[in-house]
PDB file of N, CA, C and O in Angstrom, chain B, residues numbered from 101:
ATOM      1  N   UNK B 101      17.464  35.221 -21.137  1.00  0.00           N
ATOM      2  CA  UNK B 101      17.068  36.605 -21.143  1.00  0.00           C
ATOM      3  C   UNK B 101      15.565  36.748 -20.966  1.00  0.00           C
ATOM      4  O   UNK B 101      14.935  37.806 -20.942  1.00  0.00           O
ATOM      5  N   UNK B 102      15.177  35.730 -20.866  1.00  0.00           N
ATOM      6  CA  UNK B 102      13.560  35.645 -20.381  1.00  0.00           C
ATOM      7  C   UNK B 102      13.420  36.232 -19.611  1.00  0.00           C
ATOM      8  O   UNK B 102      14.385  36.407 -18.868  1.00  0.00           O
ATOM      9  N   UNK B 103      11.847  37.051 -19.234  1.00  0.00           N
ATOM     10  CA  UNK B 103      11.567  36.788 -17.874  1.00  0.00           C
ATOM     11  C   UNK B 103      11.005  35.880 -17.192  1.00  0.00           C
ATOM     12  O   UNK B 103      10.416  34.885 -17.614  1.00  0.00           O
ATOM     13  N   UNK B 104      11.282  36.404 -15.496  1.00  0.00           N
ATOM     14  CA  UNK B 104      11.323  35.018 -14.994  1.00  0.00           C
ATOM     15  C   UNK B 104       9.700  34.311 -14.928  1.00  0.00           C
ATOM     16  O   UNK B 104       8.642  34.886 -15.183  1.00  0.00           O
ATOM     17  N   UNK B 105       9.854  33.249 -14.610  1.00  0.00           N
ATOM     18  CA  UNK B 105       8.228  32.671 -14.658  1.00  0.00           C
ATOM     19  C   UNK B 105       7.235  33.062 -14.061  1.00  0.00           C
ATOM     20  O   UNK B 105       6.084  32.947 -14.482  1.00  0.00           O
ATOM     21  N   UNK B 106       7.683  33.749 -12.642  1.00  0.00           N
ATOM     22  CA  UNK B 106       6.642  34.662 -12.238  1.00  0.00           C
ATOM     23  C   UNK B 106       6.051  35.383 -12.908  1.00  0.00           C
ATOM     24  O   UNK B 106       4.829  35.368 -13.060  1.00  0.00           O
ATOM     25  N   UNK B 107       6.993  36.286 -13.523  1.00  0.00           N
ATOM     26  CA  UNK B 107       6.375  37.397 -14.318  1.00  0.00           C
ATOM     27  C   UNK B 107       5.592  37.292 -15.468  1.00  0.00           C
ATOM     28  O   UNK B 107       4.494  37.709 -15.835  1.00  0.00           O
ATOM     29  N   UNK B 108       6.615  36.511 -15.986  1.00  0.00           N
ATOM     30  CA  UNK B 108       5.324  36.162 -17.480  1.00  0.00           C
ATOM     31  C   UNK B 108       3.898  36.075 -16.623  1.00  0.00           C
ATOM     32  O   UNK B 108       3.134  37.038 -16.571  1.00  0.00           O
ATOM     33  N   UNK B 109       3.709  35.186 -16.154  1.00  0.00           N
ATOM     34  CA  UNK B 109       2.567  34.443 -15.545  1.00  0.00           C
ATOM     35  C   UNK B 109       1.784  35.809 -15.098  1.00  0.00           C
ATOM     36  O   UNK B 109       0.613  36.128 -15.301  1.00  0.00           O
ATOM     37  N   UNK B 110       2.699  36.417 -14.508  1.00  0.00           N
ATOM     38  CA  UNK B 110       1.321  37.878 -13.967  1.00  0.00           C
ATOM     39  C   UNK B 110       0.951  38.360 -15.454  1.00  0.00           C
ATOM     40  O   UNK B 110      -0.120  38.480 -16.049  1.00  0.00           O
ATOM     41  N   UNK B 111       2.791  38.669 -15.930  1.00  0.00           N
ATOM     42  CA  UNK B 111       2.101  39.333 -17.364  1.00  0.00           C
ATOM     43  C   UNK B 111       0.787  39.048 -18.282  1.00  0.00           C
ATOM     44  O   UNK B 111      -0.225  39.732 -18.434  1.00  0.00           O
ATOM     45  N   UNK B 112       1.123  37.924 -18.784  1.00  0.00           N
ATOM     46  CA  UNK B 112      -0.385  37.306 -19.495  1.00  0.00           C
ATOM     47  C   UNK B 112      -0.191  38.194 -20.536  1.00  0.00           C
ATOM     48  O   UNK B 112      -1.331  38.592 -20.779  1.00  0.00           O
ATOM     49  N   UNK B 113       0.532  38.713 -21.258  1.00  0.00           N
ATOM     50  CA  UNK B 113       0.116  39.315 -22.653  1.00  0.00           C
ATOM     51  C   UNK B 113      -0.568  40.676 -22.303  1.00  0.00           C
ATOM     52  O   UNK B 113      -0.474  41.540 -23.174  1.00  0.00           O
ATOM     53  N   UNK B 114      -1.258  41.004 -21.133  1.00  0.00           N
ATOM     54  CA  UNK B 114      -1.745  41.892 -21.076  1.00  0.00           C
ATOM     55  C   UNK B 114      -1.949  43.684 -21.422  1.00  0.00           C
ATOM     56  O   UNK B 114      -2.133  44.543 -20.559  1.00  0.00           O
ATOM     57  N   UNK B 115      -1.876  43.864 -22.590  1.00  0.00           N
ATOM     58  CA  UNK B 115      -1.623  44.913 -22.890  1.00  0.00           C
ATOM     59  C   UNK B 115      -1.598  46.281 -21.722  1.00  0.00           C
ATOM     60  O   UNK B 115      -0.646  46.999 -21.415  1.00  0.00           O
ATOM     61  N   UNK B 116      -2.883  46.305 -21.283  1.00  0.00           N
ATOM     62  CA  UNK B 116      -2.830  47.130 -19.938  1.00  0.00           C
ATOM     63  C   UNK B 116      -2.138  47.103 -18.898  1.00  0.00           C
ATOM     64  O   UNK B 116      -2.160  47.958 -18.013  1.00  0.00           O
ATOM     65  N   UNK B 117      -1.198  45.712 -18.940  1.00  0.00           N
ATOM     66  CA  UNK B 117       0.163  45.677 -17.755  1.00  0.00           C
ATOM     67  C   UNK B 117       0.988  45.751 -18.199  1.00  0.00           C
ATOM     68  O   UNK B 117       1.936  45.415 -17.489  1.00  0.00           O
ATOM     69  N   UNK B 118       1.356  46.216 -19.648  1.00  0.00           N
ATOM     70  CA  UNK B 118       2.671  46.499 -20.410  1.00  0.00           C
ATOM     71  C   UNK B 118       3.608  46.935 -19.547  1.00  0.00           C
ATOM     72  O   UNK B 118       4.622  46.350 -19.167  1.00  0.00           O
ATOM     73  N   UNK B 119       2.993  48.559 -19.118  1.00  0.00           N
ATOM     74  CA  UNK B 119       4.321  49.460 -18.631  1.00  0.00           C
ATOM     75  C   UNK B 119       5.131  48.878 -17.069  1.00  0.00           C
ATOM     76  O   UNK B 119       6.307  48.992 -16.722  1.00  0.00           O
ATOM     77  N   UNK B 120       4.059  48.295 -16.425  1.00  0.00           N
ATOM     78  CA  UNK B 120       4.863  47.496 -15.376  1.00  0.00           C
ATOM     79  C   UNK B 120       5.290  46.414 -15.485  1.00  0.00           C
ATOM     80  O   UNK B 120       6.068  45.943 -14.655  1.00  0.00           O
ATOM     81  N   UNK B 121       4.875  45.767 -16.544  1.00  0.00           N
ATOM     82  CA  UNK B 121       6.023  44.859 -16.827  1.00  0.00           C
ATOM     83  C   UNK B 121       7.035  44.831 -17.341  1.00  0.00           C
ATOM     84  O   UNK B 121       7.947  44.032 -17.129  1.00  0.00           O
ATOM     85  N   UNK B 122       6.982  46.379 -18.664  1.00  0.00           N
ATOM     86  CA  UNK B 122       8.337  46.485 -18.910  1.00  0.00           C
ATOM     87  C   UNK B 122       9.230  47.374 -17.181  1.00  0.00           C
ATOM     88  O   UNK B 122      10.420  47.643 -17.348  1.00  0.00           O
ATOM     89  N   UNK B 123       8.793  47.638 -16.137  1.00  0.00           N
ATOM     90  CA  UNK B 123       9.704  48.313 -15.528  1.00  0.00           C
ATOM     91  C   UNK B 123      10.020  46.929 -14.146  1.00  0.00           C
ATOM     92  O   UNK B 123      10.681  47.016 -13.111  1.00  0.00           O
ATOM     93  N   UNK B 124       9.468  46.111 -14.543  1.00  0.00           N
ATOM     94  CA  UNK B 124       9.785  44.601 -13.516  1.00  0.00           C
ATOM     95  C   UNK B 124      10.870  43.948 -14.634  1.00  0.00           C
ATOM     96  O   UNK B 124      11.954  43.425 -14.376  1.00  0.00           O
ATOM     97  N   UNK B 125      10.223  44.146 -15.996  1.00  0.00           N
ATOM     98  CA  UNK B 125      11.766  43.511 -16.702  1.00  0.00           C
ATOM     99  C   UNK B 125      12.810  44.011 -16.242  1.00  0.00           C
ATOM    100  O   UNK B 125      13.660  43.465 -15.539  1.00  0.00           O
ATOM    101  N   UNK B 126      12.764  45.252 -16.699  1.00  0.00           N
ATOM    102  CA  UNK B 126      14.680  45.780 -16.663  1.00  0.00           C
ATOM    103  C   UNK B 126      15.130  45.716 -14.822  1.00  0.00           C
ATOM    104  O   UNK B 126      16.241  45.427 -14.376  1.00  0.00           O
ATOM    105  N   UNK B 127      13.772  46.115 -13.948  1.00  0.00           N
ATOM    106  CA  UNK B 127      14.458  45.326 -13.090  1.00  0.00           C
ATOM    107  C   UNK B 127      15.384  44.077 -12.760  1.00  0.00           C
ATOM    108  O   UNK B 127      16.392  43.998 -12.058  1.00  0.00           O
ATOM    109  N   UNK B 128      14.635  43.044 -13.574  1.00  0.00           N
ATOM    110  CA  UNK B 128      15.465  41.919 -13.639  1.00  0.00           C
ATOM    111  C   UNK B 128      16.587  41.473 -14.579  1.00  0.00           C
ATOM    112  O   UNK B 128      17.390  40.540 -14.562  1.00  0.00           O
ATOM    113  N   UNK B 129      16.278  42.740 -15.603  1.00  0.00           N
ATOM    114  CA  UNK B 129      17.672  42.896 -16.439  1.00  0.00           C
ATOM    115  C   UNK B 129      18.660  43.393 -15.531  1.00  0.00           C
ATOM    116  O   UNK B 129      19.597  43.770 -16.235  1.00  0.00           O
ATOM    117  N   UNK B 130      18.857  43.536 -14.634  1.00  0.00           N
ATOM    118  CA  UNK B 130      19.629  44.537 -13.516  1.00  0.00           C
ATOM    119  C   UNK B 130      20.730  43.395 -12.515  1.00  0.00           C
ATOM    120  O   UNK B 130      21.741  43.711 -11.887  1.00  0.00           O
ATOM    121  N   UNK B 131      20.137  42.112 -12.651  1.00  0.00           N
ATOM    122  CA  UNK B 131      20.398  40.830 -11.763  1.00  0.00           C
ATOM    123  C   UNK B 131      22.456  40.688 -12.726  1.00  0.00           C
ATOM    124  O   UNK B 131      22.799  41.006 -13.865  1.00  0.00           O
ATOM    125  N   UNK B 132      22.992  40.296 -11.963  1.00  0.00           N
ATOM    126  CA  UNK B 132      24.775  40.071 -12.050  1.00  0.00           C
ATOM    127  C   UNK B 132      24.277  39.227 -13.503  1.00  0.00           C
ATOM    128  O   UNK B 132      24.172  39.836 -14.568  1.00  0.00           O
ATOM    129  N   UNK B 133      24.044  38.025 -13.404  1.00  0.00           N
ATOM    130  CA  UNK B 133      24.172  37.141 -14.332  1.00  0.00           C
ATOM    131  C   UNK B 133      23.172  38.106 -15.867  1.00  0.00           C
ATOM    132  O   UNK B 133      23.555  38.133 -17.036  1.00  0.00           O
ATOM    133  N   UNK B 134      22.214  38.604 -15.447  1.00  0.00           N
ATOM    134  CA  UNK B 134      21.448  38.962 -16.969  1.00  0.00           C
ATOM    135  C   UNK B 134      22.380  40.200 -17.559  1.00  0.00           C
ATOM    136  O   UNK B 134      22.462  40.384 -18.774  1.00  0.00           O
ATOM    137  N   UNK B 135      23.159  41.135 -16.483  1.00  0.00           N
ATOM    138  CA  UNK B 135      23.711  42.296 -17.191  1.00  0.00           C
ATOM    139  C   UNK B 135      25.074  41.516 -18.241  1.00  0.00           C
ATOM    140  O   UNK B 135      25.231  41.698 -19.449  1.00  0.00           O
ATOM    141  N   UNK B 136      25.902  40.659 -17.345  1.00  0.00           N
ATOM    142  CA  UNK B 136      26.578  39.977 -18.245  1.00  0.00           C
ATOM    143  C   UNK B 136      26.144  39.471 -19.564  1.00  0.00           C
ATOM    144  O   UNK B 136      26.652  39.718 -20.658  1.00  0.00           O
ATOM    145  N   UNK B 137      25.124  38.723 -19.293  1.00  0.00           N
ATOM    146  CA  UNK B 137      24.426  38.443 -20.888  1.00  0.00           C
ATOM    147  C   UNK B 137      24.073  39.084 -21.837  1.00  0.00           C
ATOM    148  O   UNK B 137      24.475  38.750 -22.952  1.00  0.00           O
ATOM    149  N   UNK B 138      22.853  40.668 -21.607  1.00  0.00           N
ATOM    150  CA  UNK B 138      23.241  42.033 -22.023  1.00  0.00           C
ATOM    151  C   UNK B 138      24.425  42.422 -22.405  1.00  0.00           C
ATOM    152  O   UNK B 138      24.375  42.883 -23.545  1.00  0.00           O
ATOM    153  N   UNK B 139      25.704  42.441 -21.844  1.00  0.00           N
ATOM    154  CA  UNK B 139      27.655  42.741 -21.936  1.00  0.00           C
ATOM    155  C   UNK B 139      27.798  41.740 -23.487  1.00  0.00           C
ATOM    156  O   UNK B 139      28.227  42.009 -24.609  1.00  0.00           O
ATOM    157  N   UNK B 140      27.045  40.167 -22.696  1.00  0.00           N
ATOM    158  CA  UNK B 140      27.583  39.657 -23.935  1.00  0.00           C
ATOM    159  C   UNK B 140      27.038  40.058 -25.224  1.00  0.00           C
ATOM    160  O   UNK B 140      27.797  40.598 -26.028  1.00  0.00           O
ATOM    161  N   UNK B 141      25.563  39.818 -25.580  1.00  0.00           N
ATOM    162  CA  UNK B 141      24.878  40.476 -26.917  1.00  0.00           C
ATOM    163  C   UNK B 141      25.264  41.726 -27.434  1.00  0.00           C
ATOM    164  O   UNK B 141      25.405  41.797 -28.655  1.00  0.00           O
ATOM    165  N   UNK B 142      25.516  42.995 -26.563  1.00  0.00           N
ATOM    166  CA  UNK B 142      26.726  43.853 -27.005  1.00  0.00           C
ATOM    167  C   UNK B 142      27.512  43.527 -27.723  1.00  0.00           C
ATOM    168  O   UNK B 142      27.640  44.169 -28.766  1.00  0.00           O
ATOM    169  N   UNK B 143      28.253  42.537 -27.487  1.00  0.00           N
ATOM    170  CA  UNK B 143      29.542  41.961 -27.963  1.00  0.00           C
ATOM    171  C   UNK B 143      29.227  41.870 -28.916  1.00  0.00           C
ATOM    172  O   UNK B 143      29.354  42.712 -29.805  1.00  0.00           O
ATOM    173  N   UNK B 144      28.654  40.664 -28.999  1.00  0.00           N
ATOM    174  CA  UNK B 144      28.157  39.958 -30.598  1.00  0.00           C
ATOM    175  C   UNK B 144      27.218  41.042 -31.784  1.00  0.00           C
ATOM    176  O   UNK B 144      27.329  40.785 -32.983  1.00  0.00           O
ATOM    177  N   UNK B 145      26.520  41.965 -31.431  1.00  0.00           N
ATOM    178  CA  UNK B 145      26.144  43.274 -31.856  1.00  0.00           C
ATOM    179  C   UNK B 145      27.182  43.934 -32.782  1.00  0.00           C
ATOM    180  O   UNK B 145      27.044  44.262 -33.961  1.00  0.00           O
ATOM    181  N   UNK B 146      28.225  44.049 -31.999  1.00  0.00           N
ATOM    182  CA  UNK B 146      29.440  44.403 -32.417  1.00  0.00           C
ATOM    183  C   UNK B 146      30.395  43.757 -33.684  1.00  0.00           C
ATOM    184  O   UNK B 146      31.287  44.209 -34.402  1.00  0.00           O
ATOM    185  N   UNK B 147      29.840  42.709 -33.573  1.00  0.00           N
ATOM    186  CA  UNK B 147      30.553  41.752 -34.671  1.00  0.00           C
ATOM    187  C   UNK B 147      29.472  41.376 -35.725  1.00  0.00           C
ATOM    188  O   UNK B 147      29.817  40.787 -36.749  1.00  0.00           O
ATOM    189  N   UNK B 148      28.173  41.702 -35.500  1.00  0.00           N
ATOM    190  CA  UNK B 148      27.225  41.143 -36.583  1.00  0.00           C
ATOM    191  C   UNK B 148      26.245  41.314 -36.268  1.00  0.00           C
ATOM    192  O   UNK B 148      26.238  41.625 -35.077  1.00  0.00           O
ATOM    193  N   UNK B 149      24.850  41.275 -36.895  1.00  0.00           N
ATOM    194  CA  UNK B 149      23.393  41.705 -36.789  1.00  0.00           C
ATOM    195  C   UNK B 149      23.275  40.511 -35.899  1.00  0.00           C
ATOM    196  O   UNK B 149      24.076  39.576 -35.928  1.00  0.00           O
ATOM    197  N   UNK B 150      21.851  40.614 -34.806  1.00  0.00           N
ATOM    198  CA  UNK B 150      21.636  39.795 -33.981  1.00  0.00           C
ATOM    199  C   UNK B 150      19.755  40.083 -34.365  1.00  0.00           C
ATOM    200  O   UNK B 150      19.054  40.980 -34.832  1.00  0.00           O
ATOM    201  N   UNK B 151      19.617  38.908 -33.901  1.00  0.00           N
ATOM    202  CA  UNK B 151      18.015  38.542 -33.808  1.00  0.00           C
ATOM    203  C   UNK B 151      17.811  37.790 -32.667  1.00  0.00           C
ATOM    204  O   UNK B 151      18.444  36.953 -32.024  1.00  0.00           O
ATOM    205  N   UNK B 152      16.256  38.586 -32.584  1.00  0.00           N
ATOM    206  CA  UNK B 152      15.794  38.296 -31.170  1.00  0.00           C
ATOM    207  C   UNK B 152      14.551  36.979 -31.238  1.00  0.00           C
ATOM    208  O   UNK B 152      13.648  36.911 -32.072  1.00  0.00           O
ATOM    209  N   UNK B 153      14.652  36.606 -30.809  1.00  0.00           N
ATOM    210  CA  UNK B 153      13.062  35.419 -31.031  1.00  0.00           C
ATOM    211  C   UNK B 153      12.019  36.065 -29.827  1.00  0.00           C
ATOM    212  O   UNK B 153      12.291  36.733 -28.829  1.00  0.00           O
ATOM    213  N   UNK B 154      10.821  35.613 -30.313  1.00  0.00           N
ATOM    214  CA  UNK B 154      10.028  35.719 -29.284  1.00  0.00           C
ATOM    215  C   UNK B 154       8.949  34.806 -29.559  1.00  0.00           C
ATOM    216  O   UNK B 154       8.652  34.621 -30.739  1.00  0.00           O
ATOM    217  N   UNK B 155       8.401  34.286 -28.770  1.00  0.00           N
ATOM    218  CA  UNK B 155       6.740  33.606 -28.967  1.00  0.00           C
ATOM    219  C   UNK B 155       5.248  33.700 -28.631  1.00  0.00           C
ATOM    220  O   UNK B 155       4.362  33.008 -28.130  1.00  0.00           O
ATOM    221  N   UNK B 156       5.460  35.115 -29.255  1.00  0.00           N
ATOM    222  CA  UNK B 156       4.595  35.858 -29.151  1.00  0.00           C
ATOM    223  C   UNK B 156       4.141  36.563 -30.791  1.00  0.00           C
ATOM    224  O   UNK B 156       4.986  36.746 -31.668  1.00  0.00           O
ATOM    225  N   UNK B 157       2.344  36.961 -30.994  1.00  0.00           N
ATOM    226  CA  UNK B 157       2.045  37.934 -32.158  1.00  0.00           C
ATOM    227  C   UNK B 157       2.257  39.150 -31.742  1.00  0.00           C
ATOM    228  O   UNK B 157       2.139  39.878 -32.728  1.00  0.00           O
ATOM    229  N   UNK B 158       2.555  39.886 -30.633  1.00  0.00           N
ATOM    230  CA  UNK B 158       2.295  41.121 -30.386  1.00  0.00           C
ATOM    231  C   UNK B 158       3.521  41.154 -30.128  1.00  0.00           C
ATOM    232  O   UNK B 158       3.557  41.166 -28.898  1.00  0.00           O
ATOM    233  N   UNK B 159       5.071  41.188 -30.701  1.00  0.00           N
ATOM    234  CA  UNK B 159       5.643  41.666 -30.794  1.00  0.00           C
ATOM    235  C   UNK B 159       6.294  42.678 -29.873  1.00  0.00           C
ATOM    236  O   UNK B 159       7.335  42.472 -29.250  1.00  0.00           O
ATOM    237  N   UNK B 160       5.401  44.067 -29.842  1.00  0.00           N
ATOM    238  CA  UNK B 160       5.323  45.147 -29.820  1.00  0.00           C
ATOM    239  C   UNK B 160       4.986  45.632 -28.040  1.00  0.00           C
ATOM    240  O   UNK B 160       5.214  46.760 -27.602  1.00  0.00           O
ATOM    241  N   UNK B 161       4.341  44.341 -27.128  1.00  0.00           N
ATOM    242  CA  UNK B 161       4.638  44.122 -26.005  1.00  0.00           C
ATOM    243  C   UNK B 161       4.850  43.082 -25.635  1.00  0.00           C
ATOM    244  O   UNK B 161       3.980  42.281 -25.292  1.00  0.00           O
ATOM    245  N   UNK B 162       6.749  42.766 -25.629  1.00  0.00           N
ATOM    246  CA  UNK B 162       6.838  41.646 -25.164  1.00  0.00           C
ATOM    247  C   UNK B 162       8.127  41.565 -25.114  1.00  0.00           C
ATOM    248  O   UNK B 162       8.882  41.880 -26.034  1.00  0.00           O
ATOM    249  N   UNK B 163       8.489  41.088 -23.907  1.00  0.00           N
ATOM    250  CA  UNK B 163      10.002  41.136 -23.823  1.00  0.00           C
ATOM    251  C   UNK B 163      11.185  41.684 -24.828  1.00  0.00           C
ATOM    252  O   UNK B 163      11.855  42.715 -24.761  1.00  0.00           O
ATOM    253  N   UNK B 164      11.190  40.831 -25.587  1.00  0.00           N
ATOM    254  CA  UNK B 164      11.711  41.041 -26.805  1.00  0.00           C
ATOM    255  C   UNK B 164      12.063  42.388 -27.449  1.00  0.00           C
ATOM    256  O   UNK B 164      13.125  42.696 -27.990  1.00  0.00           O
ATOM    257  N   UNK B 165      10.818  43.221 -27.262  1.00  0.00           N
ATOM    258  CA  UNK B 165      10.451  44.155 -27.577  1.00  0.00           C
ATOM    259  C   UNK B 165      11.670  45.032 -26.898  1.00  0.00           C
ATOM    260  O   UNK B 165      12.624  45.546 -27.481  1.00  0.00           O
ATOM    261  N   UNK B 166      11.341  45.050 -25.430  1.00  0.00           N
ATOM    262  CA  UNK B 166      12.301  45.622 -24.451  1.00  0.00           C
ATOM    263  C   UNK B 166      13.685  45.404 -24.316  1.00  0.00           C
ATOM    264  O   UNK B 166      14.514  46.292 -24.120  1.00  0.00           O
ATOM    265  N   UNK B 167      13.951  44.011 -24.440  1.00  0.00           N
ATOM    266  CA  UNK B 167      15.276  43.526 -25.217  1.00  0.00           C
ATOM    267  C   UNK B 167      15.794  44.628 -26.051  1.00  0.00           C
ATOM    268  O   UNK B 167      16.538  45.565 -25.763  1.00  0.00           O
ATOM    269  N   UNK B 168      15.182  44.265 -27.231  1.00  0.00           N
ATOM    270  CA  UNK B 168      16.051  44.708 -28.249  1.00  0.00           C
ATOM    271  C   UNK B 168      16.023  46.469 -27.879  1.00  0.00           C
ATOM    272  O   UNK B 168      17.075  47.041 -28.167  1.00  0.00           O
ATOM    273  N   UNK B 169      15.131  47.174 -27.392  1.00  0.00           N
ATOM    274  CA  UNK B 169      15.560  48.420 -27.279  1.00  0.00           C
ATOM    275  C   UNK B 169      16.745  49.020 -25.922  1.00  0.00           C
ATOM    276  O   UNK B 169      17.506  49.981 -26.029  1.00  0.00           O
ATOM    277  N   UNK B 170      16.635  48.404 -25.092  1.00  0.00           N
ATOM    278  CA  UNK B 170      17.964  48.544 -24.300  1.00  0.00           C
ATOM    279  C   UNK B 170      19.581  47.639 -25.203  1.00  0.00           C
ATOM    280  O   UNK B 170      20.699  47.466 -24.717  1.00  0.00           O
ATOM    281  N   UNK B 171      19.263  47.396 -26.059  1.00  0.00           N
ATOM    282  CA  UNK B 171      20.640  46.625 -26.804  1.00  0.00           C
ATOM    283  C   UNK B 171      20.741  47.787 -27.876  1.00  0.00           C
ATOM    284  O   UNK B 171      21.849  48.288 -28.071  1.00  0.00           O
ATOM    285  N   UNK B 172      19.643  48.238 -28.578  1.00  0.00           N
ATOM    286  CA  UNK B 172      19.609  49.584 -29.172  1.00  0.00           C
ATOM    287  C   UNK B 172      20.633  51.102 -28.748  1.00  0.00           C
ATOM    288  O   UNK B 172      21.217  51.773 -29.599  1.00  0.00           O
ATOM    289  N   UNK B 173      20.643  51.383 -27.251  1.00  0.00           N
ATOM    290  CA  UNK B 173      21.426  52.252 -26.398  1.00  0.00           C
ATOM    291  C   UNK B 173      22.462  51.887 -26.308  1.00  0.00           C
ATOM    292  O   UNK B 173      23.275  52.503 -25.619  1.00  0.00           O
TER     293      UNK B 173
END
């Protein structure tokens, strides 16, 4: 559910490239294989609390972040 290595790599943590990187994520949340995976964490949502990892301090922009709020909907 990463993004892909490109992106991180532009990303850089960059706070000021947040919003396009969150709209290049869900782009790539959009790919056959990641919506299934999305389908699946649904699933498991469904059956029990889920946690997200990330390796990151900022939390607050970072995949993860975006993750968990489209699993939120």
């Amino acid at each position: 559910m990463a993004p892909s290595t490109e992106l991180r790599k532009w990303y850089a943590h960059d706070p000021e490239r947040f919003e396009e990187f969150e709209r290049r994520y869900k782009t790539e949340l959009t790919q056959p294989v990641r919506t299934e995976a999305i389908d699946y964490l649904h699933h498991l949502l469904r059956l029990q609390p889920l946690t997200l990892l990330a390796a990151t301090k900022h939390t607050e922009i970072s995949a993860a972040f975006i993750l968990a709020a489209l699993l939120r909907d």
